[in-house]
C-alpha positions as CSV (number, residue, x, y, z in Angstrom):
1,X,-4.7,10.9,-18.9
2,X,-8.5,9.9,-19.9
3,X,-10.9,8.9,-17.3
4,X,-11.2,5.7,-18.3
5,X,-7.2,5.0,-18.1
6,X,-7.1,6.2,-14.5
7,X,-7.1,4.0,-11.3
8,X,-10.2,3.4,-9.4
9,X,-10.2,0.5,-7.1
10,X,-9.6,0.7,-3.3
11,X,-6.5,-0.9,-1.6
12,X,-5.7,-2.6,2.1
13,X,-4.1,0.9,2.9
14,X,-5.8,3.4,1.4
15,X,-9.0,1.7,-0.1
16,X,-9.5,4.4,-2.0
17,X,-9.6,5.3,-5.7
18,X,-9.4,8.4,-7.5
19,X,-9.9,10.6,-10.0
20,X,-8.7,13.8,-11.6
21,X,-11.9,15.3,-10.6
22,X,-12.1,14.4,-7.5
23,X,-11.2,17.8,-5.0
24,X,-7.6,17.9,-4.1
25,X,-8.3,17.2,-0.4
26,X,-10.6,14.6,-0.8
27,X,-8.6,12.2,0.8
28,X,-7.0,11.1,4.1
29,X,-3.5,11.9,5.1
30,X,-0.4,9.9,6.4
31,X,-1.4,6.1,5.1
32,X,-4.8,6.5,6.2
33,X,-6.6,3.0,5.3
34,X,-10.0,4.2,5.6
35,X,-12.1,1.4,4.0
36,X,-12.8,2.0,0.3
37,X,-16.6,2.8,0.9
38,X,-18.8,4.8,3.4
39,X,-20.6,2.7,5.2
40,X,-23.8,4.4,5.9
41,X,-26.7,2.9,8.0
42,X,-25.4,0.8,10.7
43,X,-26.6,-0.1,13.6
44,X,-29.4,0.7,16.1
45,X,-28.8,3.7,18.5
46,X,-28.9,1.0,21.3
47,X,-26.5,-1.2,19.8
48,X,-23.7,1.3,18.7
49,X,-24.5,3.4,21.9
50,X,-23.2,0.0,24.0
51,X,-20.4,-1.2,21.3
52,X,-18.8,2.6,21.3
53,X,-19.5,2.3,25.6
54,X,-16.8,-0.8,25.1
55,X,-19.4,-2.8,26.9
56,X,-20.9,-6.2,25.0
57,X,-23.9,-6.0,22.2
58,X,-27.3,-7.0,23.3
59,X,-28.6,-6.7,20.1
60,X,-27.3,-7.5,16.7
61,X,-28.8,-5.6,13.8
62,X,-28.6,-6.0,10.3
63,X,-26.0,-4.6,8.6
64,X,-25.4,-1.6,7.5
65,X,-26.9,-0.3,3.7
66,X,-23.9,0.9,1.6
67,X,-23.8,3.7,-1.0
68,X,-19.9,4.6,-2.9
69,X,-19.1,8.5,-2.9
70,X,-18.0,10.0,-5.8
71,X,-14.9,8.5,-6.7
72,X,-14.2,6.0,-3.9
73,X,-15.0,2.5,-3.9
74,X,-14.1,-1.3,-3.5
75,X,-11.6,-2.6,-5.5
76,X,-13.5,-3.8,-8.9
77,X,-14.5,-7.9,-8.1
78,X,-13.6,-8.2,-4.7
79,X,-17.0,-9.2,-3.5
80,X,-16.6,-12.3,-6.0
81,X,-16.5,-14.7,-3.3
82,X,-19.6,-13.3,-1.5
83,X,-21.8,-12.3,-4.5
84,X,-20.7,-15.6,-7.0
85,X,-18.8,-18.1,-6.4
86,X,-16.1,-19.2,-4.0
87,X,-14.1,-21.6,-5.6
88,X,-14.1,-18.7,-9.0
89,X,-11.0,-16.7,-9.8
90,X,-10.7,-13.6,-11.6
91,X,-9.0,-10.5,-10.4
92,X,-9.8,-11.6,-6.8
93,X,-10.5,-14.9,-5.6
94,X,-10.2,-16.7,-2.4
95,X,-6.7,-18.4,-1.6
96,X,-8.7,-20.9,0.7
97,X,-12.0,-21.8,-1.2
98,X,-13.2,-24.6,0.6
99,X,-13.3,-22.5,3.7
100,X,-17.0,-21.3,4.9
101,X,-17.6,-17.3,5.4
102,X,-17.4,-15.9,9.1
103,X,-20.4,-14.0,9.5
104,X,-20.4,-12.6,13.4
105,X,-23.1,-10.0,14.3
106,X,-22.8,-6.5,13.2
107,X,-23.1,-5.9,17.1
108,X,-20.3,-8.4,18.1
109,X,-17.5,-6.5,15.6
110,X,-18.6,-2.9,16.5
111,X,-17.9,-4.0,20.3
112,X,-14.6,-5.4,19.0
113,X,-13.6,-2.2,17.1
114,X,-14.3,-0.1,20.0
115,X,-11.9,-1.9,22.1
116,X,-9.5,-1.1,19.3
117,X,-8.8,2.4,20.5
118,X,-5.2,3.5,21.7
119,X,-7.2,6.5,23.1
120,X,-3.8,8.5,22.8
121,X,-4.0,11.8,20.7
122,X,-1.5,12.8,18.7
123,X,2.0,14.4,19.8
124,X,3.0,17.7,19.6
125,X,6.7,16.2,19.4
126,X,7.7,12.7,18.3
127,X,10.6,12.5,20.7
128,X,7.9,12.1,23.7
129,X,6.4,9.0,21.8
130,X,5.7,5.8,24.3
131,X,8.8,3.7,23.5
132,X,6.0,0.9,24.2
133,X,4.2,1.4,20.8
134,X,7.0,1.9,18.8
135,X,8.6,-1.2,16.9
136,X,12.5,-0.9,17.0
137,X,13.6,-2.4,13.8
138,X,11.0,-0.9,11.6
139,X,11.0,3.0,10.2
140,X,7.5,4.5,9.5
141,X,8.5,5.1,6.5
142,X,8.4,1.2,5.4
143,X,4.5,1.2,6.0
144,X,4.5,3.8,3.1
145,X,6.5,1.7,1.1
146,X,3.5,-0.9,1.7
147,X,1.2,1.5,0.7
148,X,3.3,2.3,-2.4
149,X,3.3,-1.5,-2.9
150,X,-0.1,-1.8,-2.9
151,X,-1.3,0.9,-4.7
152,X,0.9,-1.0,-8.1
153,X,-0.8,-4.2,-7.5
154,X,-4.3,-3.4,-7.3
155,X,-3.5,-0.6,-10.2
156,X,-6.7,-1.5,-12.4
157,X,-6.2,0.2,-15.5
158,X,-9.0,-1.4,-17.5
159,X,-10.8,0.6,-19.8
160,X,-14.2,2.2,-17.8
161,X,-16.5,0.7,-20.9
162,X,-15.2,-2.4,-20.1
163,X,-15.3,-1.9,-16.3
164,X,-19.2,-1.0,-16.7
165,X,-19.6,-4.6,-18.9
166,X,-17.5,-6.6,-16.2
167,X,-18.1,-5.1,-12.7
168,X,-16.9,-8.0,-11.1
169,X,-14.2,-8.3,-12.8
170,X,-14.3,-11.8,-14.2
171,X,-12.9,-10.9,-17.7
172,X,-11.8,-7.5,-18.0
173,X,-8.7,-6.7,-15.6
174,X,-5.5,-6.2,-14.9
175,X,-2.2,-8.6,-13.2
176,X,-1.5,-7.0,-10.4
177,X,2.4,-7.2,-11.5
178,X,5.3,-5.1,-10.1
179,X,5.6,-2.9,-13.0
180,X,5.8,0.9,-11.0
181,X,2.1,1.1,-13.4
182,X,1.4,4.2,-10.7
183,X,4.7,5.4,-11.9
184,X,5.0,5.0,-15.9
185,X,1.1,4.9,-16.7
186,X,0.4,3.3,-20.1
187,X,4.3,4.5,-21.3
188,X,5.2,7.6,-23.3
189,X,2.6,7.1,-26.1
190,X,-0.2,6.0,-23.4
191,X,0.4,8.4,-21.0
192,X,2.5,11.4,-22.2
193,X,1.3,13.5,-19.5
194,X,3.6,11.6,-17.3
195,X,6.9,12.3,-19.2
196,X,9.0,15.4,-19.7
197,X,8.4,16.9,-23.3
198,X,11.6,18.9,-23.4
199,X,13.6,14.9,-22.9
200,X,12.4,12.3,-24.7
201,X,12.2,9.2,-22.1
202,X,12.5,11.3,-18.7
203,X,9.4,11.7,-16.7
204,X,8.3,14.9,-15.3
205,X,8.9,16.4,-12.1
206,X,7.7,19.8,-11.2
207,X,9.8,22.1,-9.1
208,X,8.3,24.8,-6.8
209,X,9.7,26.6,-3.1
210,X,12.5,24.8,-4.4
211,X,11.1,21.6,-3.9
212,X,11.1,18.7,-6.0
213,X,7.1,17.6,-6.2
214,X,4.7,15.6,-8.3
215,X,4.0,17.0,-12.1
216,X,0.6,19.1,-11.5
217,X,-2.1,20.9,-13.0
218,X,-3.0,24.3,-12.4
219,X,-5.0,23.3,-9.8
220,X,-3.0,21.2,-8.1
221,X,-4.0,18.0,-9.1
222,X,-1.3,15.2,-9.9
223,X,-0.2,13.4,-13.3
224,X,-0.1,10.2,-12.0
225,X,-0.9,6.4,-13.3
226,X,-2.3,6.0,-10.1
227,X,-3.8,9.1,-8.3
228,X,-4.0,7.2,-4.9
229,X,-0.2,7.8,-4.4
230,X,-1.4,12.1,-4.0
231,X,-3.0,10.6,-0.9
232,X,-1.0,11.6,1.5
233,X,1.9,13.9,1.1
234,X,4.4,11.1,2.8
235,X,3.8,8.5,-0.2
236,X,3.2,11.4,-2.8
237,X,7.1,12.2,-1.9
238,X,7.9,8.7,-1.8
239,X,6.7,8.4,-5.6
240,X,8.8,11.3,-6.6
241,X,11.8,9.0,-5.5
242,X,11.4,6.5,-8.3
243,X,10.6,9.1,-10.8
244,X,14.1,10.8,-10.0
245,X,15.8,7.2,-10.0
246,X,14.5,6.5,-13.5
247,X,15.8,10.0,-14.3
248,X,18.9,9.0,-12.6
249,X,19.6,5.7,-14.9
250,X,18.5,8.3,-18.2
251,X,21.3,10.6,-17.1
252,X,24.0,7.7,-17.0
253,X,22.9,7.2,-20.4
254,X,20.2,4.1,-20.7
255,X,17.7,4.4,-22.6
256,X,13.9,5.0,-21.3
257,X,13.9,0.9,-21.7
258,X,16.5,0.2,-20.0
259,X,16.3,2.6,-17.3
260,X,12.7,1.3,-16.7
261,X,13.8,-2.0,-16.1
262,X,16.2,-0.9,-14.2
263,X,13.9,0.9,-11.6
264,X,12.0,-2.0,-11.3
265,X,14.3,-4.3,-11.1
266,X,15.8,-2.4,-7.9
267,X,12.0,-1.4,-6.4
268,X,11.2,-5.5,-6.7
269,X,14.5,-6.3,-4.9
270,X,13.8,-4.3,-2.0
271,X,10.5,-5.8,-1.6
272,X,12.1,-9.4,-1.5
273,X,15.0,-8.2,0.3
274,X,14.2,-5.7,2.5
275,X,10.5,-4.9,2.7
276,X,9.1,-8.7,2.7
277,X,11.9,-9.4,5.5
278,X,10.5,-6.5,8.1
279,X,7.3,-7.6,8.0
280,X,7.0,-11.7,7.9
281,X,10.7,-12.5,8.8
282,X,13.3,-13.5,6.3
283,X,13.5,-17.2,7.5
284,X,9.9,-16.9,5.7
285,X,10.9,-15.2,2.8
286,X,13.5,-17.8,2.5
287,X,11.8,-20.4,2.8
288,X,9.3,-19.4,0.0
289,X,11.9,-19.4,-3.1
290,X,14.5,-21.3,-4.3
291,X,18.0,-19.9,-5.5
292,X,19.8,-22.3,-7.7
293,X,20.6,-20.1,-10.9
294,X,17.2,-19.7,-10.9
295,X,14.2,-18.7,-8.4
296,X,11.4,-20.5,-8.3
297,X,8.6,-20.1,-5.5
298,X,7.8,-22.8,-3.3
299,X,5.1,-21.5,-1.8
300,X,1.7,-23.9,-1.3
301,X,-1.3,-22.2,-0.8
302,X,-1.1,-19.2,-3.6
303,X,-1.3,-21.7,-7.1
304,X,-3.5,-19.7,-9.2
305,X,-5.4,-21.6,-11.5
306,X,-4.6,-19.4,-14.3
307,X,-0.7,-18.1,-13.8
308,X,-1.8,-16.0,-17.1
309,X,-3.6,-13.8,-14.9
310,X,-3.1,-14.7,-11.3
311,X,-5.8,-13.1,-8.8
312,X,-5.1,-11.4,-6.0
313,X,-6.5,-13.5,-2.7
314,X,-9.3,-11.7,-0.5
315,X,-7.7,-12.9,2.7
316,X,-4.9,-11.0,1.6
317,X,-6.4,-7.6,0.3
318,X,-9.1,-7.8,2.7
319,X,-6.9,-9.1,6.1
320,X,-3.5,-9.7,6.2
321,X,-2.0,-6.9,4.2
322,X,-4.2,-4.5,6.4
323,X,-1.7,-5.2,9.1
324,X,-0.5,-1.6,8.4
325,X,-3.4,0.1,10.0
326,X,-2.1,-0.9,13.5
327,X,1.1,0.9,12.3
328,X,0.2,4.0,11.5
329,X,1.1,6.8,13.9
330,X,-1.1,9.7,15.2
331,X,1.5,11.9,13.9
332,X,4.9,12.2,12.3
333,X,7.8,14.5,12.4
334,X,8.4,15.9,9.0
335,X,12.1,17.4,9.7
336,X,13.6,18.2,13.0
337,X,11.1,19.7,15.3
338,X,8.2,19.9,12.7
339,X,5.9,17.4,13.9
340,X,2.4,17.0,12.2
341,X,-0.8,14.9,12.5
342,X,-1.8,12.4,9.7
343,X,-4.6,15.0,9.6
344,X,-6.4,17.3,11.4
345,X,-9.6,19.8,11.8
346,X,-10.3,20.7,7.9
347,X,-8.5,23.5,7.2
348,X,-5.2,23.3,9.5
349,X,-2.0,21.6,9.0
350,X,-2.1,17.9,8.5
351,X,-0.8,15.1,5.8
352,X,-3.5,14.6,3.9
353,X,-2.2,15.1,0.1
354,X,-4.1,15.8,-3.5
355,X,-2.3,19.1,-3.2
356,X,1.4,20.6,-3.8
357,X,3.8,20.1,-1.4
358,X,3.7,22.8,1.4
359,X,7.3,24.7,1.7
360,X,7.2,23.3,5.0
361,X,5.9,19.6,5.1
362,X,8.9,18.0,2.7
363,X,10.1,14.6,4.1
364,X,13.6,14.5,6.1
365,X,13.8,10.6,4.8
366,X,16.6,10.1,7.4
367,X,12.9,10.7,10.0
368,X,11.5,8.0,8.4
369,X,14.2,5.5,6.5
370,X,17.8,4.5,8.1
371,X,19.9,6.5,5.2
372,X,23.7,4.9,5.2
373,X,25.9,7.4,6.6
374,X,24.0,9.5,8.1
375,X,23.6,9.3,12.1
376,X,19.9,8.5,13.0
377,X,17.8,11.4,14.5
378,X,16.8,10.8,18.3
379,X,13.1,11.0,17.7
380,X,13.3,9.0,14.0
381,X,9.4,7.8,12.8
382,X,9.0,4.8,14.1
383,X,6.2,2.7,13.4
384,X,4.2,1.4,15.7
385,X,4.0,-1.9,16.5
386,X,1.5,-5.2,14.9
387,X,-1.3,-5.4,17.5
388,X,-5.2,-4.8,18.3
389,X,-4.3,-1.0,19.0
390,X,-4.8,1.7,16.6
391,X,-4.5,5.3,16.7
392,X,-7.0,7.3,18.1
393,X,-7.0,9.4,14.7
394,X,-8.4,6.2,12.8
395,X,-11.7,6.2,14.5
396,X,-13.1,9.6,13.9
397,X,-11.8,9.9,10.3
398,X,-12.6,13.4,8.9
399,X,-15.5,14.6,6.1
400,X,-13.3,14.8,3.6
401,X,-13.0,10.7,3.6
402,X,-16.4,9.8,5.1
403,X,-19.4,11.4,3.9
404,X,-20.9,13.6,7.1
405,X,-23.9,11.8,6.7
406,X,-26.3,11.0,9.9
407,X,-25.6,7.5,10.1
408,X,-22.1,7.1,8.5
409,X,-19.6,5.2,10.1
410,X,-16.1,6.8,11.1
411,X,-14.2,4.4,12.4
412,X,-11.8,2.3,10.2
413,X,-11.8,-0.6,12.7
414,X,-15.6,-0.6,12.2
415,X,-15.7,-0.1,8.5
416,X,-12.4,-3.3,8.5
417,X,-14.5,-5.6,10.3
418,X,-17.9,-4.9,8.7
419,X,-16.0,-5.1,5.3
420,X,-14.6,-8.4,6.0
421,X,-18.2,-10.2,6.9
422,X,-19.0,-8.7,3.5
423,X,-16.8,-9.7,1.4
424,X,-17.3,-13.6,3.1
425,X,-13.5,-13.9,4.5
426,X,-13.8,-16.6,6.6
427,X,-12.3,-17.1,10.2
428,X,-8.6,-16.8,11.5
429,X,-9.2,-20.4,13.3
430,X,-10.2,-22.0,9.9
431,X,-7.4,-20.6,8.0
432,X,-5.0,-21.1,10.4
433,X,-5.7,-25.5,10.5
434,X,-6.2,-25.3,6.8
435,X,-2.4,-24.2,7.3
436,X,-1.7,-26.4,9.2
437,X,-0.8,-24.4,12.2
438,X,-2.3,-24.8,15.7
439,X,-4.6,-22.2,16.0
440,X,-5.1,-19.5,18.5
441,X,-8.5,-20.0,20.9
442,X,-10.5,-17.1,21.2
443,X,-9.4,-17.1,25.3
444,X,-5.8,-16.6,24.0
445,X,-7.5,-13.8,21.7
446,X,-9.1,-12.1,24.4
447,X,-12.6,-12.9,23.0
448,X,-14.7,-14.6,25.7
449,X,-18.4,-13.2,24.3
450,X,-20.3,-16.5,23.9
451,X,-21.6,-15.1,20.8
452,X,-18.4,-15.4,18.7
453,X,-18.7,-19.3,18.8
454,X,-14.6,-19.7,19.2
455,X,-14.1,-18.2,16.3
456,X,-12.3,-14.3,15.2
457,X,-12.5,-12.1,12.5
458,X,-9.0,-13.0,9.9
459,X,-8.4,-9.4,10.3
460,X,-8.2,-9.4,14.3
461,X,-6.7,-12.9,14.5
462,X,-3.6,-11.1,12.1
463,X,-3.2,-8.4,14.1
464,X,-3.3,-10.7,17.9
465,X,-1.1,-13.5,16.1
466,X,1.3,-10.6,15.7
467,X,0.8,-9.4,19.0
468,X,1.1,-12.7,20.6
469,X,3.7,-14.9,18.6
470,X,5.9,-11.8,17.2
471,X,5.9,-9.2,20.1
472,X,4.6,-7.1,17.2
473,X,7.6,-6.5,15.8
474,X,6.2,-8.7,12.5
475,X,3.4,-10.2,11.4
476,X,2.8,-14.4,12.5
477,X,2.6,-17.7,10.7
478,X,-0.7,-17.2,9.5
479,X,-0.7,-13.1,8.2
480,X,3.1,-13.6,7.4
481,X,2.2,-16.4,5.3
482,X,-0.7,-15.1,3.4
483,X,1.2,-11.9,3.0
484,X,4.8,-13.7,1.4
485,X,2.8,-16.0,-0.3
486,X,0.6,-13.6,-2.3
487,X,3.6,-11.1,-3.1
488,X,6.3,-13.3,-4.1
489,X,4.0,-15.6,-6.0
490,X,2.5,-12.9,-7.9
491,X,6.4,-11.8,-8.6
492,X,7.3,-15.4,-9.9
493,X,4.8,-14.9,-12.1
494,X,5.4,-11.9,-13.6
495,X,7.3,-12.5,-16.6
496,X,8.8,-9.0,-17.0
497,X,9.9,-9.6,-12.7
498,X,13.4,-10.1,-12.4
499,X,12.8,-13.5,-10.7
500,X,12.7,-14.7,-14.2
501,X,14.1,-12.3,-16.8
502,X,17.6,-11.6,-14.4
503,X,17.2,-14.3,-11.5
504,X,20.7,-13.6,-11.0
505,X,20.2,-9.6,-10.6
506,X,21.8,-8.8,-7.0
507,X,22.1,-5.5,-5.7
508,X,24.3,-5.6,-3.5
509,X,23.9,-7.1,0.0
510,X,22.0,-5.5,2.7
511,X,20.9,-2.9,0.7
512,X,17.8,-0.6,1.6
513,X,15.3,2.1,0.4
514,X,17.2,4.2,2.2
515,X,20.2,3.6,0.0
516,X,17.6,3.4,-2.9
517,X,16.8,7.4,-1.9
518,X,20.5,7.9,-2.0
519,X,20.9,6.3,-5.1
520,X,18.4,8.4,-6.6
521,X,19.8,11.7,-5.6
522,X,16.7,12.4,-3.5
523,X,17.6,13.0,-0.2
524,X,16.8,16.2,-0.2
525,X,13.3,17.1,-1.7
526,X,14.8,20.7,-1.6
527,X,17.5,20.0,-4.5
528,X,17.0,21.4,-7.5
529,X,16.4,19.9,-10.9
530,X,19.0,19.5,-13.4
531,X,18.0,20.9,-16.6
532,X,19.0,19.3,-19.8
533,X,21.8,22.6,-19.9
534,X,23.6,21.1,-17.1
535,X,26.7,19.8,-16.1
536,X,25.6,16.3,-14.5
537,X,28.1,14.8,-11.9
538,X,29.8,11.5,-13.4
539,X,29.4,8.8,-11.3
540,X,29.7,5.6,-13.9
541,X,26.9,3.8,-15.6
542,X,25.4,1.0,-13.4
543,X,26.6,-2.0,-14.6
544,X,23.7,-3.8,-17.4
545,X,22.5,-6.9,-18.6
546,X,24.7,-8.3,-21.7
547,X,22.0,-7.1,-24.3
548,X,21.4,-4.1,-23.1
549,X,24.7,-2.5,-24.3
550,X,24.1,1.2,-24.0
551,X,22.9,2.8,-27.6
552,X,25.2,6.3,-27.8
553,X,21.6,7.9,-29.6
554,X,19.6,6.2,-27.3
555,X,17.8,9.4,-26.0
556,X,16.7,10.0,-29.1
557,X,13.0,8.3,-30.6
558,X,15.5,6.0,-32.6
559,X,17.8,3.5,-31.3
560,X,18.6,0.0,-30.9
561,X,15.8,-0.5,-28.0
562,X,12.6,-0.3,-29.4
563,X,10.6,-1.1,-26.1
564,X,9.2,2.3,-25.7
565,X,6.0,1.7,-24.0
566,X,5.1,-1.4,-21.7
């Protein structure tokens, strides 16, 4: 794929973009949500000596200069509110515009991000993992899902020239629709590289150990729309799911259209129905759409001004959806007995990805999804539950995602909080009344410094509402809300989403990614792939929509279905 076609925006779990060029380790492991940028300068030896002491600021300094390594950065036009206008939307905008910024001292949040700390190092086992930091309904695995999820909406795919003439994005971007963009690129014309020359409409898969990876160049590097899914080898394997489920639908006999739609279809149920429900609650989820042979989104506060080209709220990209940083473990175990850091020293074994598959780090998905049939493993990923707490990994985040400069800033509760005075996000109190909802004081927060002036950070108050109102086990009224609102908004208005080209498209109940895995025949990353010489296993075509009729020659160029490319 050309430069210019390739993804380079940051996310809420990753923050980073990428490039082809980029060096194959350059990123974090496991769903490492380092902020998009190293934050360089900072503050005063005094200052960050008492903040990292866990003891309160005396001095506030300025905040810290920033500088953008080579191929990491913000997501394009997310400082809009800060550096333009508030009430303006484009590809980002603020969901509450009348709401002022929250602008603490830089001393005030590095105190608050040391208190972050879990201070627990990672396990050599995850059967000895402290039942208290482990939320029982919720597989790790589902916090890669999120990352998955938020690597195709933030997917900007905007030509560079036109990036350079619009850097903040008021013109020149893309929807952040559910369209698997990281997974079919720019379709087989746009982005050939993604698809399997030797069978028209399959994509490509490259098998190695016996293992079923990413397609790769000679060095390593992945074919992707979206190079942020190579960022951890959890995700990376995660994307190879829904390339073998489109492969899947091709080998029942749909066309590359048709089995496109259909692996969308499926990946935007889950998040309605499965996904969305983990994390806010599904009495939100219901209460945020209508089902009456239609479905129509109720929600109040996400109402774009342009439906067009909805934006994608800062609250949202910069707060809420970073509720997954307080889920991410210090470690996970990668098949029975095989447990592994999200990363560690340079040079030994961790997760970080932008490399093949080792023979030995492949995903046991029944470690980190509940696969139907299958009895659970005792020591099964969890992940960790919604609160304050993050792993003691996330605060000394390695060189090969922060710069080793002097002054540079390793700690992605540091680099959250800092990012969020930034970028203007204004308070968790504010947002919380202009909700309606009776917000939290900053005693019930466990802020009593003076110099917070009764407000919090949206980030923090997310991560405490869960704590506090949800036992961390989801996220509250106000992250839950935010969160809902923004995702199944932007999927009402999506008019390829099956909310309104199949409202009545039901997989069947209770269905989850891990019967998704099984339906895709990926189970096992060790299978082998079929080749077009042999014998597939007949299960029955899935059942289609009334004018999708199957084409007998539809895996040739010509058929009936002529929607070969996005």
């Amino acid at each position: 794929m050309e430069p210019d076609s390739r993804a380079a925006g940051g996310c809420p779990f990753s923050g980073a973009g990428a490039s082809r060029e980029v060096a194959r380790r350059g990123f974090l492991a496991g769903a490492l949500a380092m902020a998009a940028v190293p934050v360089v300068g900072g503050l005063a030896g005094t200052a960050r000596a008492e903040a990292l002491a866990g003891t309160e600021p005396t001095a506030a300094p300025d905040a810290p200069a920033e500088t953008a390594a080579h191929a990491v950065g913000d997501p394009r036009g997310a400082e809009i509110a800060a550096r333009v206008d508030r009430t303006l939307e484009a590809r980002f905008g603020l969901m509450f515009k009348d709401l002022p910024p929250f602008a603490p001292t830089d001393g005030l949040l590095l105190w608050l991000a040391a208190s972050m700390n879990d201070g627990k190092a990672p396990l050599t086992d995850v059967k000895d993992s402290d039942v208290a930091f482990d939320n029982p309904g919720m597989p790790a695995g589902y916090i890669y899902f999120g990352q998955f999820v938020d690597h195709d909406m933030t997917l900007d795919k905007t030509p560079l020239t036109h990036r350079l003439q619009d850097p903040m994005a008021m013109r020149n971007y893309d929807t952040p629709w559910f369209d698997l963009g990281s997974v079919y690129g720019k379709g087989i014309k746009g982005s050939p590289e993604l698809y399997d020359p030797e069978r028209y409409g399959y994509l490509r898969v490259w098998a190695h150990d016996d293992l079923v990876d990413l397609p790769r160049d000679d060095v390593g590097a992945a074919y992707l729309g979206d190079p942020r899914n190579d960022e951890n080898l959890i995700v990376a394997q995660l994307h190879t799911v829904f390339i073998r489920l489109h492969n899947r639908f091709m080998d029942q006999g749909m066309t590359y259209a048709q089995a496109r739609r259909q692996t969308r279809w499926h990946y935007q149920w889950l998040i309605v129905n499965d996904y969305l429900p983990r994390i806010v609650g599904r009495d939100v989820v219901s209460s945020l759409i209508k089902r009456d042979g239609t479905i129509t989104f109720t929600g109040t506060f996400y109402r774009p001004e342009h439906p067009d080209n909805p934006y994608m709220p800062i609250e949202y990209s910069g707060a809420a959806y970073r509720f997954g940083h307080s889920m991410i473990r210090a470690e996970y175990e990668m098949q029975d007995g095989h447990t592994v850091p999200i990363f560690g020293a340079d040079g030994f074994e961790d997760l970080r990805g932008n490399r093949p598959i080792p023979h030995d780090l492949w995903c046991d998905w029944n470690y980190f999804f509940d696969i139907p049939g299958l009895e659970p493993p005792d020591d099964r990923n969890m992940a960790r539950l919604i609160d304050t707490q993050l792993s003691l990994p996330l605060f000394t985040l390695p060189s090969t995602v922060v710069a080793p400069t002097a002054k540079a800033i390793v700690a992605l509760a540091e680099r959250n909080l800092l990012r969020g005075k930034r970028l203007g996000l204004p308070c968790g109190q504010d947002v919380a009344t202009a909700m309606g909802i009776t917000p939290l004081t900053n005693a019930e927060l466990g802020l009593k410094q003076p110099g917070w002036e009764g407000k919090a950070p949206l980030w923090y108050y997310v991560l405490k509402e869960a704590e506090l109102l949800a036992r961390g086990r989801k996220l509250g009224p106000v992250g839950g809300r935010i969160v809902a609102e923004t995702i199944l908004g932007i999927m009402a208005l999506d008019p390829e989403s099956y909310f309104n080209l199949k409202p009545a498209f039901q997989w069947q109940e209770k269905k989850t990614i891990g019967d998704l895995i099984l339906l895709a025949d990926a189970l096992d990353p060790r299978s082998r792939i079929v080749q077009p010489e042999d014998e597939v296993e007949e299960t029955g075509p899935l059942p289609l929509e009334p004018e999708e009729e199957i084409n007998p020659e539809a895996t040739s160029p010509v058929g009936s279905d002529n929607l070969l490319t996005p």
